[in-house]
C-alpha positions in Angstrom: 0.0 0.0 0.0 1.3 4.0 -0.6 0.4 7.2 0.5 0.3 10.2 -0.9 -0.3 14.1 -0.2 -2.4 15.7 -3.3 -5.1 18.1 -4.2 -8.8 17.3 -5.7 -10.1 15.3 -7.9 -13.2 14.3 -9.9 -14.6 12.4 -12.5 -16.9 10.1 -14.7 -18.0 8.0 -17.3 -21.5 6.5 -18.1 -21.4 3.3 -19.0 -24.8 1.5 -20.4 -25.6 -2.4 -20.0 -28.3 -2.7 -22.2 -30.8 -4.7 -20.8 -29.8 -4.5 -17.4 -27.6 -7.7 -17.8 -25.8 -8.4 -14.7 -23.3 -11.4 -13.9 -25.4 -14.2 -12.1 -22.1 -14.9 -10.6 -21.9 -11.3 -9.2 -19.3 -8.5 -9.9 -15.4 -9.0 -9.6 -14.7 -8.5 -5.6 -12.0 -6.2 -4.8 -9.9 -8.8 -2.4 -6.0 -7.8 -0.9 -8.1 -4.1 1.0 -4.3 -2.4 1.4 -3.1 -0.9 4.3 -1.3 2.9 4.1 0.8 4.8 6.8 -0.3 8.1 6.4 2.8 10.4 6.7 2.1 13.8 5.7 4.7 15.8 4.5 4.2 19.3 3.4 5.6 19.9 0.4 6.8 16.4 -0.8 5.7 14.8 -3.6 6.3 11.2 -2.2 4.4 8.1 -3.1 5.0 6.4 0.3 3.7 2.3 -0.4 4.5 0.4 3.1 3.7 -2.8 4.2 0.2 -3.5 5.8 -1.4 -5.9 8.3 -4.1 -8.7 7.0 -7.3 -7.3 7.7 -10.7 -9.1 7.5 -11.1 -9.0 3.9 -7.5 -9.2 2.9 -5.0 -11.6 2.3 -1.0 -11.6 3.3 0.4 -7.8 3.6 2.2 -5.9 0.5 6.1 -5.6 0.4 7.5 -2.3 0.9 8.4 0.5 -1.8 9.2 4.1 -1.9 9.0 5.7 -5.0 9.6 9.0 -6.1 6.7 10.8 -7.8 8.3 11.4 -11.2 9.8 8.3 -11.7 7.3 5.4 -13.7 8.5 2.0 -13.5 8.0 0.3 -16.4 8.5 -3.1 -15.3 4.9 -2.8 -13.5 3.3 -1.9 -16.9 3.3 2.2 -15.8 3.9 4.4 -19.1 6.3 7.1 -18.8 5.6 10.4 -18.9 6.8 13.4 -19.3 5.3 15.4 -16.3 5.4 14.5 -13.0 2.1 12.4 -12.1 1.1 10.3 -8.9 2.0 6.4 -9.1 -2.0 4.9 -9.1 -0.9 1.8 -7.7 -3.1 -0.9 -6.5 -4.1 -0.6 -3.1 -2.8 2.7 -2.7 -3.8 5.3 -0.4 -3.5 9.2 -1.2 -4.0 12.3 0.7 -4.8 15.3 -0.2 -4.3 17.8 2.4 -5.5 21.6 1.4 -7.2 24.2 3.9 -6.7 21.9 7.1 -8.8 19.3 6.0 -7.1 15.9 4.8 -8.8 13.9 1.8 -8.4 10.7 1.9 -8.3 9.0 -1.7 -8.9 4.9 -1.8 -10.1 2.7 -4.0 -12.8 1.7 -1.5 -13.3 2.5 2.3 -14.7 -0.9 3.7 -14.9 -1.3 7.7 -12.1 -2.2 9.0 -9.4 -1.6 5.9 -6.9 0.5 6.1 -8.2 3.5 4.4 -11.1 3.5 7.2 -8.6 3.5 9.8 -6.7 6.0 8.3 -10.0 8.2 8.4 -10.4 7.0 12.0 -7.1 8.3 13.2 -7.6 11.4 11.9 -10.8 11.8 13.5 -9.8 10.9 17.0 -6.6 13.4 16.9 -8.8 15.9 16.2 -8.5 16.7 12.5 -10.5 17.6 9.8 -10.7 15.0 7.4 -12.8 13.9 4.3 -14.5 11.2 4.5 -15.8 10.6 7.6 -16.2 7.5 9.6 -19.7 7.3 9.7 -20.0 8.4 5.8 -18.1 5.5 4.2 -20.2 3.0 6.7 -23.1 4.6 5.7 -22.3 4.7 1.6 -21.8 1.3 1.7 -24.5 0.1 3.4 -27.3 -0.1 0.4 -30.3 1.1 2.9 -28.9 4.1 4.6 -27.3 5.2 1.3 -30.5 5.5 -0.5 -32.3 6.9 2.4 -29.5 9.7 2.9 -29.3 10.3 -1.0 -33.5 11.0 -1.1 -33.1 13.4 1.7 -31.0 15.6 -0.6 -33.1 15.1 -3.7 -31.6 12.3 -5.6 -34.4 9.8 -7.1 -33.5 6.4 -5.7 -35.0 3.1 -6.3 -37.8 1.7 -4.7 -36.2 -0.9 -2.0 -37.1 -3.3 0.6 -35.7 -5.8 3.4 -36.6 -9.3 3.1 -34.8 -12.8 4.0 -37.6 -14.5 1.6 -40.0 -12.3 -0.1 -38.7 -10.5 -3.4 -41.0 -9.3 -6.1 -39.7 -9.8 -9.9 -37.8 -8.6 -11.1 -35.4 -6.8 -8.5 -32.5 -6.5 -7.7 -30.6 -8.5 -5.3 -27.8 -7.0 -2.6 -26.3 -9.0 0.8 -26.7 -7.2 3.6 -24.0 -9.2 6.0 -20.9 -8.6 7.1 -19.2 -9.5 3.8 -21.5 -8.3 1.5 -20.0 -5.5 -0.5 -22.0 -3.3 -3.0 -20.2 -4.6 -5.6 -22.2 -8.0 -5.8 -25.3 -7.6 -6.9 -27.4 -9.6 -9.4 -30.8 -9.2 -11.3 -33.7 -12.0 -10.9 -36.2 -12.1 -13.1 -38.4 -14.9 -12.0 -38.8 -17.4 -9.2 -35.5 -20.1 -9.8 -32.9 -17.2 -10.3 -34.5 -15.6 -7.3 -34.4 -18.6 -5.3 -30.6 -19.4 -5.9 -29.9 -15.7 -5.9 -31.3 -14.8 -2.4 -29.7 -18.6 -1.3 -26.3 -17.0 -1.8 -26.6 -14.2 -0.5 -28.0 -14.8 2.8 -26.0 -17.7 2.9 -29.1 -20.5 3.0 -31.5 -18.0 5.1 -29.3 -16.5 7.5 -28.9 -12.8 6.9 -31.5 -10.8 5.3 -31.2 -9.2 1.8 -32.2 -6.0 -0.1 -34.5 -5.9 -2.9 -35.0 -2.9 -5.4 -37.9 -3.7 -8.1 -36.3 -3.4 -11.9 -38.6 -2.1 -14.2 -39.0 -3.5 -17.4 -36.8 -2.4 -20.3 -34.7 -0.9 -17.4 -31.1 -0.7 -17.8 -28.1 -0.6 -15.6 -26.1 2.3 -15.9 -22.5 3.1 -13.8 -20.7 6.3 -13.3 -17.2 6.8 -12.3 -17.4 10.3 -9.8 -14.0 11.5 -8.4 -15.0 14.7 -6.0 -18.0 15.2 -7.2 -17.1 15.7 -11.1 -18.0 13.5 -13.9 -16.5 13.2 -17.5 -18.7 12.4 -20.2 -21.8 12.0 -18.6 -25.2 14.1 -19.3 -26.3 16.8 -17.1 -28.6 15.2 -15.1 -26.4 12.7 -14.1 -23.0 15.5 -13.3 -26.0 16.7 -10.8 -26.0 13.7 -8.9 -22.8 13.6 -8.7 -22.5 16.7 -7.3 -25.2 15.9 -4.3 -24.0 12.2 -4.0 -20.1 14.1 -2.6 -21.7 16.5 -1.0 -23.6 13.9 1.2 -20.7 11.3 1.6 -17.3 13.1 1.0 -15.7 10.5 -1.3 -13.5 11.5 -3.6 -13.8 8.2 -6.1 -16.5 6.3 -6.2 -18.5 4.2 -8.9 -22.3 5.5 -8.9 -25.1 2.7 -10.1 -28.0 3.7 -11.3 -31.1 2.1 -13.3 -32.3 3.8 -16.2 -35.9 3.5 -16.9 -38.1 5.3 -19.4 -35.2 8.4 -19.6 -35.1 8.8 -15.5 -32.4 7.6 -13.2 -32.7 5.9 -10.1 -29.9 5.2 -7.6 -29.1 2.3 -7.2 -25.7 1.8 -5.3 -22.7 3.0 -4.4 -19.8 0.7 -5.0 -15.4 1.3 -5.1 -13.7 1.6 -7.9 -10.0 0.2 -8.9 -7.6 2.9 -10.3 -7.4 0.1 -13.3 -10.4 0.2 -13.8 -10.9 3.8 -14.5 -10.9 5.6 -18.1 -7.6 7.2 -19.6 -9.4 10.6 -19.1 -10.2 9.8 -15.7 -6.8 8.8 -14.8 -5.6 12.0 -16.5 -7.7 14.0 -13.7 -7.0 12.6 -11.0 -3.9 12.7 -11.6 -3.9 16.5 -12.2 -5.8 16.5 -8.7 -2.5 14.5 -6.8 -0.1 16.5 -8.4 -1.8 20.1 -7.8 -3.0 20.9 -11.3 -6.3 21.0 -9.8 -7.7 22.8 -6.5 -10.0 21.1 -4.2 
């Protein structure tokens, strides 16, 4: 795992699945959470990776590195370039310290990883810091996120609790302990349902959460890095906006469910620096390295 010191970010890209097609097997997990120490060093433009502890949801810890910003190693498949831009390692952990407050920039922020307790020890010595404890907990946790989101005006999907009941089609998150947002599938009649809701409550013993699919629906996703989008339409920039104002998190992947030209919420879910768009990488990489202002 790294660490860095930076500035803002933000970004997007919508990305259509027509038909609302999801993976029966659920989405790829992100497994090996990494662990940062958070040294914060005005002025430097280090990329700090140091080892971390297992954690709940990871495996073995990460060797140790120290890298200098400018240099790009090419035997880990980095291109070179010719301006100085953060290392977007796996697992890494930046921070982004401007006007007192520290930003915190992960790929995800499950409980107990080490970009929550990194949040955490900010919190209890007192300083300002982005996310919060209690946000990240709350983003992740498919109930309270929707619930926090319609407060502020965002349309989310129509949702329930059940450990039987689901009306078709929906779709399916866990709601245990190791349950990420990341796994979800659509049913669309009783035997999917059935071995869908099997899984994920682990043969009846945690409860699930439904959201009813319309028909002709469609899954759409949306990279957000503080708030900003890239490529998407207005309506969904908008969200995007509200969804960081509510949580704080400076890169996250939105869901949503399309349905007759309206969005619905669906999720909030982490997002791997792989996995993001060469324009997206291009900004928040301006963001690390001070081209852009929180």
């Amino acid at each position: 795992m790294k660490r860095f010191v930076f500035q803002e970010m933000s970004s997007c890209i919508l990305q259509v699945n027509p038909g609302g097609k999801v993976d029966p097997h659920m989405n790829d997990r992100l497994q090996d959470q990494g662990f940062i120490d958070l040294n914060v060093l005005k002025g430097s433009s280090l990329v700090v990776p140091v080892s971390r502890p297992p954690d709940s949801r990871s495996g073995a810890g990460s060797s140790q590195l120290s890298l200098p910003l400018a240099q790009t190693p090419k035997k880990n498949g980095y291109k070179a370039h010719g301006r100085r831009e953060p290392l977007m390692q796996k697992d890494a952990v930046y921070i982004v310290k401007r006007d007192d407050i520290h930003h915190i920039i992960s790929e995800n922020y499950y409980y107990k990883t080490e970009p929550y307790y990194t949040i955490l020890s900010h919190e209890l010595e007192g300083e300002k810091v982005e996310p919060g404890s209690s946000a990240v907990l709350d983003a992740y946790i498919i109930p309270l996120c929707l619930e926090r989101a319609a407060l502020q005006g965002i349309p989310v999907c129509e949702w329930g609790i059940s450990q039987a009941y689901v009306p078709l089609p929906a779709i399916l998150y866990g709601l245990n302990y190791f349950a990420t947002t990341l796994d979800y599938v659509i049913v669309r009649d009783n035997e999917e349902a059935k071995e869908a809701i099997k899984h994920i409550t682990n043969n009846g013993k945690y409860p699930f959460c439904y959201q009813k699919y319309p028909e002709k629906a469609e899954i759409c996703t949306c990279t957000a890095i503080f708030g900003r989008t890239i490529g998407a339409c207005s309506t969904i920039a908008d969200y995007a906006l509200k969804v960081y104002g509510i949580f704080k998190i400076p890169l996250v992947k939105m869901v949503f469910v399309r349905s007759h030209g309206n969005y619905a919420l669906s999720s909030l879910s982490p997002i791997r620096y792989a996995h993001l768009s060469e324009n997206e990488r291009e900004l928040l990489s301006a963001y690390l390295s001070h081209q852009e202002f929180l």
